[in-house]
C-alpha positions in Angstrom: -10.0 -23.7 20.9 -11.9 -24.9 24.5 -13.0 -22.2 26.0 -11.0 -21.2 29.1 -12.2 -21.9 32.9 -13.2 -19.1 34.2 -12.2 -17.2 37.5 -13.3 -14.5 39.9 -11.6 -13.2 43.3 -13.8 -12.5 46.0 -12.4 -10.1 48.7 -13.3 -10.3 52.6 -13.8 -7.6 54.9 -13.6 -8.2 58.8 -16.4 -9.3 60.5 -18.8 -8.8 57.5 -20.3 -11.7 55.9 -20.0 -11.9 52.2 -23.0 -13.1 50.0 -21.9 -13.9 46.2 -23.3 -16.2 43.2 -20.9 -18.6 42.0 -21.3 -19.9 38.3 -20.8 -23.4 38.3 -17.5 -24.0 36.2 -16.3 -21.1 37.9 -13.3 -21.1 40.3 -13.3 -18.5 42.9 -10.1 -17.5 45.0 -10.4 -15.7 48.1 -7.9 -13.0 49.4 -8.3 -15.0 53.0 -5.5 -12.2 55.0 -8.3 -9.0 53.9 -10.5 -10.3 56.8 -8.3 -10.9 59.0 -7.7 -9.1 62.8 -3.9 -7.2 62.6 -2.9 -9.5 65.1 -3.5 -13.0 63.2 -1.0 -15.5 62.3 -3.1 -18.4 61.7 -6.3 -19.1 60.0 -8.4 -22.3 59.7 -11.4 -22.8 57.2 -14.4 -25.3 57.0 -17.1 -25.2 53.9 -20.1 -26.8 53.1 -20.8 -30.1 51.3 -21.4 -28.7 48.1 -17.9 -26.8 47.9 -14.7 -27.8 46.9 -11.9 -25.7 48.6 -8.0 -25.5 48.5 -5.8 -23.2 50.6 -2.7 -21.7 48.3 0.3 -20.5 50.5 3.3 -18.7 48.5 5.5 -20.1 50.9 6.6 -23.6 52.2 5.4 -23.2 55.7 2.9 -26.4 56.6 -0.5 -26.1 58.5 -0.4 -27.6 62.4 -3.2 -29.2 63.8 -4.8 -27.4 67.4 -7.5 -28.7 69.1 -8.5 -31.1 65.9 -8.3 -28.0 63.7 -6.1 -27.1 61.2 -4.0 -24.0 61.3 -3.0 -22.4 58.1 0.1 -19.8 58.3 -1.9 -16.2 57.7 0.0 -13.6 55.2 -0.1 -11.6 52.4 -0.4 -13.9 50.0 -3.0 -16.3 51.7 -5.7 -17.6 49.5 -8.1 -20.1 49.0 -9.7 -21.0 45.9 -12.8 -22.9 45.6 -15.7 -23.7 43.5 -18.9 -25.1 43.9 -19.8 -28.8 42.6 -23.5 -28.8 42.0 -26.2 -25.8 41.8 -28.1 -24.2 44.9 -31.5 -25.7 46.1 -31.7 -22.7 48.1 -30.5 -18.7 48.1 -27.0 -18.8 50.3 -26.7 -22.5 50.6 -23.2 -22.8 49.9 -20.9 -22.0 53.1 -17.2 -21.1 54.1 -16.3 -19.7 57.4 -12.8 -18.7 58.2 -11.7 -18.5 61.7 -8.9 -16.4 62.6 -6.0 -17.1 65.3 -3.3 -14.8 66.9 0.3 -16.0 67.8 -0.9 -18.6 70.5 -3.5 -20.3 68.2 -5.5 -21.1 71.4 -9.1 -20.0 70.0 -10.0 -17.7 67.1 -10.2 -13.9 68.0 -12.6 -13.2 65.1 -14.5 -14.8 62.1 -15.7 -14.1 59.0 -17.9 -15.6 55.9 -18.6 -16.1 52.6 -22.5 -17.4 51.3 -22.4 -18.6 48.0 -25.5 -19.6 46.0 -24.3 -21.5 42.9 -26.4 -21.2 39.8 -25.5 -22.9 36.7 -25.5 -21.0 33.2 -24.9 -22.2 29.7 -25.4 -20.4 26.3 -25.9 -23.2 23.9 -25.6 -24.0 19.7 -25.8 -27.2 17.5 -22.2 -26.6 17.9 -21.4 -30.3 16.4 -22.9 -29.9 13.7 -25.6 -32.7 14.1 -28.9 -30.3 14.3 -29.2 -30.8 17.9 -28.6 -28.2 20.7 -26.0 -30.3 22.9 -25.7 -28.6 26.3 -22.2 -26.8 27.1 -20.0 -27.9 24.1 -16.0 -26.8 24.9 -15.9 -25.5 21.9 -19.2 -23.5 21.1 -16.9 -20.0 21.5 -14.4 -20.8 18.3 -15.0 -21.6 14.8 -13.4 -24.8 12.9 -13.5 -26.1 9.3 -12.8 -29.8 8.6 -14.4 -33.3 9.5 -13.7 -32.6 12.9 -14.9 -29.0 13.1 -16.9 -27.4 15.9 -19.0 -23.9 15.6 -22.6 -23.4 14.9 -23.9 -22.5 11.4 -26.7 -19.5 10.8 -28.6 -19.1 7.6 -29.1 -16.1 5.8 -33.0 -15.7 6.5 -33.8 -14.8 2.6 -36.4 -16.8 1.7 -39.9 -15.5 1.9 -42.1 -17.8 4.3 -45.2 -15.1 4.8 -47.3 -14.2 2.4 -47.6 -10.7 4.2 -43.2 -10.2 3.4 -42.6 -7.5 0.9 -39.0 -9.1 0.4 -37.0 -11.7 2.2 -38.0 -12.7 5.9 -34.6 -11.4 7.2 -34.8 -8.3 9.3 -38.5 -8.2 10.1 -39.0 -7.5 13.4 -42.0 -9.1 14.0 -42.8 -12.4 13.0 -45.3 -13.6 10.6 -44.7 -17.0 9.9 -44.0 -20.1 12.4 -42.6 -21.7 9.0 -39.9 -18.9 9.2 -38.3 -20.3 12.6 -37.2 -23.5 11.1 -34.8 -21.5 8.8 -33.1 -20.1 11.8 -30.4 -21.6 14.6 -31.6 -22.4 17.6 -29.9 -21.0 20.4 -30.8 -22.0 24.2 -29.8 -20.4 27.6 -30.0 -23.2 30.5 -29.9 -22.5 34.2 -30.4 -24.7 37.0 -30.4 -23.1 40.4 -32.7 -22.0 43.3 -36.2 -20.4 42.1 -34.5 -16.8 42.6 -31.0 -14.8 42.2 -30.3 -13.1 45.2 -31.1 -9.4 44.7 -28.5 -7.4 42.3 -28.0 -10.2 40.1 -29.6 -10.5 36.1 -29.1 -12.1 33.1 -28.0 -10.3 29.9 -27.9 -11.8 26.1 -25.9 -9.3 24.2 -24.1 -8.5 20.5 -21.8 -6.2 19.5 -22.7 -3.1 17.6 -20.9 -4.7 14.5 -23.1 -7.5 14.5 -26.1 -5.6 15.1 -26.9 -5.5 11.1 -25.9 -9.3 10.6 -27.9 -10.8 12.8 -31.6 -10.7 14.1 -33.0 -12.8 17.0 -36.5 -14.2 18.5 -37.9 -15.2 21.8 -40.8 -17.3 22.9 -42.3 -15.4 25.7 -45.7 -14.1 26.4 -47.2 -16.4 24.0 -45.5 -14.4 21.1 -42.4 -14.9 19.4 -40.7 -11.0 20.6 -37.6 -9.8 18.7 -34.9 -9.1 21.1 -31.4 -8.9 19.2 -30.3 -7.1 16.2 -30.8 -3.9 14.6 -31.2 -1.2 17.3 -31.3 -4.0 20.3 -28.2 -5.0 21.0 -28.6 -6.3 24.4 -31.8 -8.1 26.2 -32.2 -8.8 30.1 -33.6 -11.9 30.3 -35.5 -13.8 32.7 -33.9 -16.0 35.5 -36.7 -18.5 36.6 -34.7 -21.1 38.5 -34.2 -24.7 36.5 -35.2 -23.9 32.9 -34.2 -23.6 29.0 -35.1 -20.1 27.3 -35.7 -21.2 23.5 -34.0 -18.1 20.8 -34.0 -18.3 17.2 -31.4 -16.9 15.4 -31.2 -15.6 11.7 -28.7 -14.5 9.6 -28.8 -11.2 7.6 -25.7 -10.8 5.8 -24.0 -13.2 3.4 -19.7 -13.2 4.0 -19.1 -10.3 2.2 -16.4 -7.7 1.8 -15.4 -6.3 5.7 -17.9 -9.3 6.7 -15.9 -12.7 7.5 -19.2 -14.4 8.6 -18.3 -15.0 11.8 -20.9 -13.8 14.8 -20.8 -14.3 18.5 -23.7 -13.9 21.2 -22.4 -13.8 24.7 -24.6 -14.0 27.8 -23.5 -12.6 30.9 -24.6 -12.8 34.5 -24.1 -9.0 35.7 -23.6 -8.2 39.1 -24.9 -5.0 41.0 -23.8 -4.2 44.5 -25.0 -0.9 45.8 -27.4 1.2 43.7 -26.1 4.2 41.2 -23.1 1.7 41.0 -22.6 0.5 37.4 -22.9 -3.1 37.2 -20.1 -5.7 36.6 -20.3 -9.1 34.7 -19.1 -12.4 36.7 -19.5 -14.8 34.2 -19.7 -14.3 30.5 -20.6 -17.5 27.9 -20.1 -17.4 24.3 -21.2 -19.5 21.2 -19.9 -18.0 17.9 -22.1 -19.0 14.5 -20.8 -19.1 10.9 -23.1 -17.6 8.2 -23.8 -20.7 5.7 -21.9 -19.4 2.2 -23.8 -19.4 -0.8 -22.8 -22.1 -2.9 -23.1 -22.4 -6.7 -23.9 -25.7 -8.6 -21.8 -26.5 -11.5 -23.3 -28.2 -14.7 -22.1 -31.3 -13.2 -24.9 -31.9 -10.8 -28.2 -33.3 -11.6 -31.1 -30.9 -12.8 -33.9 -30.3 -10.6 -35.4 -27.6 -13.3 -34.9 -25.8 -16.4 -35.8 -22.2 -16.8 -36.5 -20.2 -19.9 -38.6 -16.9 -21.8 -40.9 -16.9 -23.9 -40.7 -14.2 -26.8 -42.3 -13.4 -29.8 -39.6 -14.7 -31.7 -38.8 -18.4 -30.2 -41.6 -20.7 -30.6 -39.7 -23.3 -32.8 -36.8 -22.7 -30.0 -39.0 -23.0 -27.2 -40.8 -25.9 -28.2 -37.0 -27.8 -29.1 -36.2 -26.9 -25.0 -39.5 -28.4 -23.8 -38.9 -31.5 -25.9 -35.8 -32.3 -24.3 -36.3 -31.2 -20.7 -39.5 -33.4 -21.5 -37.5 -36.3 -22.6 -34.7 -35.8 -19.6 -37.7 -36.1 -17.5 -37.0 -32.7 -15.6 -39.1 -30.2 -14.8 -39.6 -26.8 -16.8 -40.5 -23.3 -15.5 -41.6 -20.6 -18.8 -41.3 -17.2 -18.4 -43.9 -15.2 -20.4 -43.6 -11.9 -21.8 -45.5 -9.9 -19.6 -42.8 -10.7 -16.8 -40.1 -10.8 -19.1 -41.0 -7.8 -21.4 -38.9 -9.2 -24.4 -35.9 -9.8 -22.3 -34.9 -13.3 -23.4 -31.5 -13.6 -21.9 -32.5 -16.0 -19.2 -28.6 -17.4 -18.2 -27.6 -13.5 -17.8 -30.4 -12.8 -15.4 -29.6 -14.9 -12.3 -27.5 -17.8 -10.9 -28.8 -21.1 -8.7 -27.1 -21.8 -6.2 -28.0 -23.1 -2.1 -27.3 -22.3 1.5 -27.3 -24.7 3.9 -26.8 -26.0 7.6 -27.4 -28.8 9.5 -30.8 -28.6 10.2 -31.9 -27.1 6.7 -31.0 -26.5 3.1 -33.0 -24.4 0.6 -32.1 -23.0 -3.2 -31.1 -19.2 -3.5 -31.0 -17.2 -6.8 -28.2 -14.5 -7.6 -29.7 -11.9 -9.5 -27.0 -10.2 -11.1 -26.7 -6.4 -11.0 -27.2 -6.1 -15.3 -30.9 -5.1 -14.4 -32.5 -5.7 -18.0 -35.9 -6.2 -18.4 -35.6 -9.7 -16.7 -34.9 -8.2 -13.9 -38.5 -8.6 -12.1 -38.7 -12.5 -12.4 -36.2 -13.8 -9.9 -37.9 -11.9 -6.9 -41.4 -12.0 -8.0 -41.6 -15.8 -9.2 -38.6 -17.3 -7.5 -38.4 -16.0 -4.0 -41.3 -17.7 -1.9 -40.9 -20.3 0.7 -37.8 -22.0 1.0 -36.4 -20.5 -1.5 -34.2 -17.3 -1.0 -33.2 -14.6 -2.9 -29.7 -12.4 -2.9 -28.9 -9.4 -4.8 -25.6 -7.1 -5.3 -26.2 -3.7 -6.4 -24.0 -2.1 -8.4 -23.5 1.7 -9.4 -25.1 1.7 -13.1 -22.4 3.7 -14.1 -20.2 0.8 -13.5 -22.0 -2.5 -15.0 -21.1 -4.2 -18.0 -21.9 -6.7 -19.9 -19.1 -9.3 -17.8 -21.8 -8.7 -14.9 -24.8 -10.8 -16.5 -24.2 -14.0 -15.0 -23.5 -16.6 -18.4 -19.7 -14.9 -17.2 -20.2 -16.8 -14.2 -20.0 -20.7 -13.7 -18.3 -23.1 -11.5 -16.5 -26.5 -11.9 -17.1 -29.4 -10.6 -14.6 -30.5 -7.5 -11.1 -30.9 -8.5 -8.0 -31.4 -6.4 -4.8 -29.3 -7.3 -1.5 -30.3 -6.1 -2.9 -32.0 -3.2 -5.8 -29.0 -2.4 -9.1 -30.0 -2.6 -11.8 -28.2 -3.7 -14.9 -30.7 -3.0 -17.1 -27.9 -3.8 -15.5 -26.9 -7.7 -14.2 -23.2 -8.0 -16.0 -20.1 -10.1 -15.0 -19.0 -12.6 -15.4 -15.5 -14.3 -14.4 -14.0 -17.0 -12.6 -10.8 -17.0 -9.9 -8.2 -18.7 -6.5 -9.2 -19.2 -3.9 -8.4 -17.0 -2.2 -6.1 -18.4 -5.4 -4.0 -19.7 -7.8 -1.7 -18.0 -10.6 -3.1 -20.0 -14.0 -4.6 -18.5 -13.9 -6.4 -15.4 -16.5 -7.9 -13.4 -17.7 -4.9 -10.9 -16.2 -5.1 -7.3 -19.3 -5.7 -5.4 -20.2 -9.3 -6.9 -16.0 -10.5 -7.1 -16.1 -9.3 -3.1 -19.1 -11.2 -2.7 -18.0 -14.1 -4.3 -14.6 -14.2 -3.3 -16.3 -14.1 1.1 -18.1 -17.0 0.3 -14.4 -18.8 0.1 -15.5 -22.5 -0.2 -15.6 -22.1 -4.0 -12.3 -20.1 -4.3 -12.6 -17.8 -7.5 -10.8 -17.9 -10.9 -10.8 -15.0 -12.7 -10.3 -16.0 -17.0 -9.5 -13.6 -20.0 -12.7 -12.9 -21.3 -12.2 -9.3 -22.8 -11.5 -10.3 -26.0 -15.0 -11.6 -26.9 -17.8 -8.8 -27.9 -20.3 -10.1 -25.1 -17.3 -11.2 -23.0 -18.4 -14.2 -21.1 -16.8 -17.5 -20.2 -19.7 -19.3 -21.2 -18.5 -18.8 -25.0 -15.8 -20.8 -24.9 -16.4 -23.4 -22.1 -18.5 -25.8 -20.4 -18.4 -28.9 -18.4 -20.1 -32.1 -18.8 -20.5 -34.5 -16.6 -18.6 -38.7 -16.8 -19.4 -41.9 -14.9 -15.7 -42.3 -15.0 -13.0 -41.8 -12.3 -12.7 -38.4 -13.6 -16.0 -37.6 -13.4 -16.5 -34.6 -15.7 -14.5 -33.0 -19.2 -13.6 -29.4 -20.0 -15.3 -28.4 -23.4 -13.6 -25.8 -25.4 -14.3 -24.1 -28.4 -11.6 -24.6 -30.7 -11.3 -22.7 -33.6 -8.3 -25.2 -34.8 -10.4 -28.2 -34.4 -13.3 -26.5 -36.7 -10.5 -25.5 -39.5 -9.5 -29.4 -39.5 -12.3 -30.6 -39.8 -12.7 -28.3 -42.8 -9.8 -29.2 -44.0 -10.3 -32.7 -43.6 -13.6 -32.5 -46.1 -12.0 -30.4 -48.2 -9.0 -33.3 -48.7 -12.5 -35.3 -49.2 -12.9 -33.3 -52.0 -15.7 -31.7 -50.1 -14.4 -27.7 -50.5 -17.9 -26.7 -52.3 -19.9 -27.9 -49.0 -22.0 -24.6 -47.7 -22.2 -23.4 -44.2 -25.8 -21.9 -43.2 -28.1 -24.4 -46.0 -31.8 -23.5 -45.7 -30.7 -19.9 -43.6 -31.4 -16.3 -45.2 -28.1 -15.7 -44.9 -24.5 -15.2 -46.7 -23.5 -18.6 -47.3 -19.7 -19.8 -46.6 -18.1 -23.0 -48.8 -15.5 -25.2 -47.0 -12.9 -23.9 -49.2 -13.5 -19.9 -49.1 -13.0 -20.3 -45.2 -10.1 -22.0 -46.1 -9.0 -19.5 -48.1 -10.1 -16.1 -46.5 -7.2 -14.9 -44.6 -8.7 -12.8 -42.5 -10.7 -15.6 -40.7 -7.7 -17.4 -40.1 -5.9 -14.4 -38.9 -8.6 -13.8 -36.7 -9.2 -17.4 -35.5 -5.8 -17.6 -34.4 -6.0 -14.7 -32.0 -9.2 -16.3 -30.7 -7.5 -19.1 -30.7 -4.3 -17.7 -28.7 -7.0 -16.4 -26.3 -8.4 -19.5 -25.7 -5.3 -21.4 -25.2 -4.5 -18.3 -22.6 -7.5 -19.7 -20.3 -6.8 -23.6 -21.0 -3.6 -22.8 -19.7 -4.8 -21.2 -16.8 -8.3 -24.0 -16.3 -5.0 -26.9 -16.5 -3.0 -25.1 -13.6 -5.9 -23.9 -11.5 -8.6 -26.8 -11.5 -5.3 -29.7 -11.7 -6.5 -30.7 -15.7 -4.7 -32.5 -18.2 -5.0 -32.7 -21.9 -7.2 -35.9 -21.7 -9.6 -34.1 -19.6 -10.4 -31.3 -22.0 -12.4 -32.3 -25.1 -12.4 -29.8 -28.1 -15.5 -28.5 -29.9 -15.2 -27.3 -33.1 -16.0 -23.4 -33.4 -15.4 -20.3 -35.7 -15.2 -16.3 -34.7 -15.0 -12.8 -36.8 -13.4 -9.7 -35.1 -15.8 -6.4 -34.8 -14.5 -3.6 -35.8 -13.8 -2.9 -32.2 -11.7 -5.9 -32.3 -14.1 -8.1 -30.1 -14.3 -11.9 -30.8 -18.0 -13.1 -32.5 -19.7 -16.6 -32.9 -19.0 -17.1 -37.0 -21.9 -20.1 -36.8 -23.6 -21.2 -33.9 -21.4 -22.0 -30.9 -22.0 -25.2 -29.8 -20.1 -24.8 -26.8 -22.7 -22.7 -25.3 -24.9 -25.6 -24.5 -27.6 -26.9 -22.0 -25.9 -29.8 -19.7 -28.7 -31.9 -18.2 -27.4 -34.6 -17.0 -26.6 -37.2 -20.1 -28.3 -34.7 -22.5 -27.0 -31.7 -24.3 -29.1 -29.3 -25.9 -26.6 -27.7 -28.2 -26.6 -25.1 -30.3 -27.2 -26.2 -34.3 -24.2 -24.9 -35.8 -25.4 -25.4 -39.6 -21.8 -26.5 -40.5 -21.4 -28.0 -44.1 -23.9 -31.1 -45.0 -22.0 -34.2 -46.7 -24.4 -36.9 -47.0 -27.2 -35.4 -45.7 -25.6 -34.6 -42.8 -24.0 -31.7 -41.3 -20.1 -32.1 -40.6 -19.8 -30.5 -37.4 -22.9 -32.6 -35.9 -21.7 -35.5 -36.8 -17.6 -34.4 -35.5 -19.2 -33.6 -32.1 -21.1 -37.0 -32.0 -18.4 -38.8 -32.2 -16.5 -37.0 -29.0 -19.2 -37.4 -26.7 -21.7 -40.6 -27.8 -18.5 -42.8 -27.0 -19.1 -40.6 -23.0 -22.9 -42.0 -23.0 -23.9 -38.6 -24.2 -27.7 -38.2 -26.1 -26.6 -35.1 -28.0 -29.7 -32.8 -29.4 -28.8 -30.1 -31.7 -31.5 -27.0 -31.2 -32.0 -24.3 -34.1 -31.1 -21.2 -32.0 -30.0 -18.6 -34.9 -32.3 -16.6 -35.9 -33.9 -16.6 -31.6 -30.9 -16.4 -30.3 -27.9 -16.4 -32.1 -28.5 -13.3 -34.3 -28.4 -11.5 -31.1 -25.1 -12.1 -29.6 -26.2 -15.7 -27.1 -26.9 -19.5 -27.8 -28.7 -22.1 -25.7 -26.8 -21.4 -22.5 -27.4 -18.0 -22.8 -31.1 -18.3 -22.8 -32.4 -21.1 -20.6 -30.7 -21.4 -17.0 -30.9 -24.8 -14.6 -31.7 -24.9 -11.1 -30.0 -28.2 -9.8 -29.1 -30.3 -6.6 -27.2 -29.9 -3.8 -24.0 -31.1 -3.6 -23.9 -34.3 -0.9 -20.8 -32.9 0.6 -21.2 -30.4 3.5 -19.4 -27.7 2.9 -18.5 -27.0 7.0 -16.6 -30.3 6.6 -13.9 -28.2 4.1 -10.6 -28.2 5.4 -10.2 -24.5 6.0 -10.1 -22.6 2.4 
């Protein structure tokens, strides 16, 4: 959408001359019959150089030339429109003078005027999208998605640049860090015109009271950068100093959110007053509208910038297993100690990576989830810092449950369904089924993550499981093929195969669990326990619920989804349990999986299960490292996911060049 040409009508009282600014871009018509003598019938009209002027009759009657001048028929409807083609040197220097003429059109019986002094005034964005401030973009008022989009893009201000911020940058009003402008949008006002507006004329920035609490802005003056917009302020007079560019910075404080679609518009005016005690009246009004940058999370699927994970009292062997393959996957590794973590070891549940990001920057932001366990210190005190934000949702306590820690949260990788592209993958989170009023995610994080819309939501059956997360039954890995990725799914029907298959080996005495303090299992009293097959099939029903909705919703077929063998035992509250180790709750990084050691039976010195999942994913190039998480992790309801997370790149695409989600 352009925006439109603007227009003003100027009217003329006899004999008076009329002194006005004219806004370049502007079109003024003048009502030519209200300075007119009651005994005209003709007008004529000359104008200044720098004034283009057209005289608009409603009827068909034709001007006559007298004395070299031509006569215009004078009625009603008699106006002239005009506008002025470059800015004022000087106050007044634009000119037209109207001469008025009664039935003999001999000489003019009276005059009148009008003084223009032509200023030009533009609010300006990176409305292209290219980090640079271009000057009057047509489309700097609207808001487009796509290759071809126009509309400026604001960051959320929730990093922490100053070592003086309590919390995230965002809605301090005074500012402590130069480092903290580059995370904002730059926003300049350009004039050109004489040295001074005629007297009764100012400039005014301005907001609406809406967008008071999503927005702050900062000006350059007095040496100081002043904060002028947002909050309280939701107007600012600024200074008119002939030819110049006033520099603004503009941060976001609001992620799209329920009631918040992200959208934000800053409109300058030029106000006019005429006689004091008289309110004042805007002639011109410019407007640039800004998106606020979505927060986007990174599937599995993209390259690993750094792994995360506690230390407890309890995980040493597990720890040291993690820091041997982040080691040998040559990424990076952050530990959490205890006296953060305060035993809390459930590192995936805490938080989610993700990244925000606009043309002229891009920084990581961490989603702390609303569980609050005893994690809940590190992502604020040792994430948050420069470049690198930090959002939260609160929830009522009363309503969190266990589908709000965030290993019930992940994303795909970017699919195309029936012709839709996601180039961004969709989330996905676990929830009740329909038909139930069992646990859901809570309403504050599915609003949030529904407003960020460039990773449309998909909301699984996760109920059934004790914990109740998606991340116990799938996970994606990433190909070099055309695909590009695979599903994995724990299969309960795969696992009883493979059983089955040893057992036809003549295998049926091989144990589950060797070298574990625990109740061991044979190959043939799974077989032969009803009540784990019973049970496996309703797991397995309720995975085959979700495939069917991860095949419709992501555009999957069967040869993109790769079965992992796994086992489960109902509570007696009828919630779904991890029988061994679930291998599908792994650590993706890259070509290497960390996955959990599921201590299936050992035939030759091997165990079964290793050596099935081997043969799925070496043929895919993948390096697969099986880590002893049971008694660490395991044992208490979580695997490998579950207690490490992965902060990871970008995606290359820009999500502004989305067609409209």
């Amino acid at each position: 959408m352009q925006q439109q040409q603007q227009h003003r009508t100027l009217r003329l009282d006899r004999g008076q001359r009329l002194e006005a600014v004219c806004v370049l871009g502007t079109r003024i018509s003048i009502d030519v019959n209200g300075g007119a003598p009651v005994e005209s019938k003709w007008f004529s009209m000359r104008h200044s150089q720098n004034i283009e002027a057209e005289v608009i009759q409603s009827d068909a009657v034709k001007p006559k030339m007298v004395n070299g001048e031509k006569l215009w028929p004078l009625n009603s409807k008699s106006l002239v429109e005009l506008y002025m083609t470059t800015a004022s040197t000087d106050t007044n220097d634009g000119k037209v003078t109207f001469a008025y003429y009664g039935p003999g059109s001999d000489a003019p019986v009276d005059k009148s005027g009008v003084y223009l002094t032509g200023v030009e005034i533009s609010l300006d964005v990176d409305a292209d999208r290219d980090g640079v401030v271009e000057k009057n973009n047509p489309q700097k008022a609207s808001w487009t998605w796509g290759p071809k989009g126009q509309g400026a893009v604001l960051l959320v201000n929730c990093d922490k640049d100053s070592l003086f911020s309590r919390t995230v940058d965002g809605g301090d009003e005074i500012m402590l860090s130069k480092a903290d402008l580059l995370d904002m949008s730059r926003l300049v006002l350009r004039t050109r015109g004489p040295e001074k507006l005629p007297i009764g004329y100012h400039l005014l920035l301005y907001i609406s009271a809406s967008d008071s609490k999503n927005l702050g802005v900062f000006h350059y003056y007095n040496k100081m950068y002043t904060h002028v917009l947002g909050g309280k302020k939701l107007f600012y007079k600024a200074r008119y100093t002939g030819t110049t560019e006033l520099e603004f910075f503009v941060e976001g404080l609001r992620f799209p959110d329920e009631g918040f679609d992200g959208l934000i518009s800053i409109k300058a005016s030029l106000l006019e007053s005429m006689v004091e005690g008289i309110p004042e009246t805007p002639i011109f009004t410019d407007v640039v509208t800004f998106r606020v940058a979505p927060l986007i999370i990174t599937p599995n699927t993209l390259e690993p910038i750094e792994v995360y994970v506690c230390s407890v009292k309890d995980n040493y062997l597990f720890l040291k297993e993690i820091k041997n393959l982040v080691s040998e996957a040559n990424y990076k590794i952050q530990i959490c100690f205890e006296y953060v973590n305060r035993g809390d070891r459930w590192m995936q549940d805490e938080m989610e990576f993700g990244y925000i990001q606009a043309p002229h920057k891009s920084f990581p932001v961490v989603l702390d989830s609303p569980r609050d366990g005893e994690l809940k210190d590190f992502p604020i005190r040792d994430l948050l810092g420069p470049d690198f934000g930090y959002v939260t949702k609160i929830a009522a306590s009363s309503e969190v449950t266990s589908l709000d820690s965030f290993g019930n949260l992940e994303v795909s990788p970017p699919v195309t369904v029936q012709g839709k592209k996601y180039p961004l993958g969709r989330i996905l989170i676990g929830s009740s089924f329909p038909t139930t009023s069992g646990r859901r995610m809570t309403k504050v994080v599915r609003d949030f993550l529904y407003a960020q819309r460039v990773q449309a939501p998909i909301e699984l059956f996760t109920d059934w499981l004790y914990v109740g997360h998606v991340d116990e039954f799938m996970t994606f890995i990433p190909t070099a093929d055309e695909k590009g990725f695979r599903l994995l799914l724990a299969s309960p029907v795969a696992c009883l195969r493979v059983f089955r298959e040893q057992k036809h080996k003549g295998n049926g005495d091989a144990t589950l669990f060797q070298g574990l303090e625990t109740k061991r299992w044979t190959v043939t009293k799974i077989l032969s326990t009803e009540a784990i097959l019973q049970e496996n099939s309703f797991v397995q029903n309720c995975i085959d619920w979700n495939r069917d909705i991860l095949k419709k919703e992501l555009g999957l077929t069967e040869d993109d989804i790769i079965d992992l063998p796994a086992l489960f035992r109902l509570g007696k509250d009828g919630k779904a349990l991890a029988f061994f180790p679930n291998m599908v709750n792994m650590i993706v990084l890259g070509k290497d999986l960390g996955i959990p050691k599921p201590y299936g039976p050992v035939i030759e010195e091997t165990c079964c299960l290793e050596d099935y999942v081997i043969s799925l994913l070496k043929p895919l190039g993948f390096n697969c490292t099986f880590i002893d998480d049971v008694v660490s992790y395991h044992k208490k309801l979580g695997e490998v996911h579950c207690g490490t997370n992965v902060r990871r790149k970008p995606f290359t695409f820009k999500w502004w060049q989305m067609e409209e989600p």
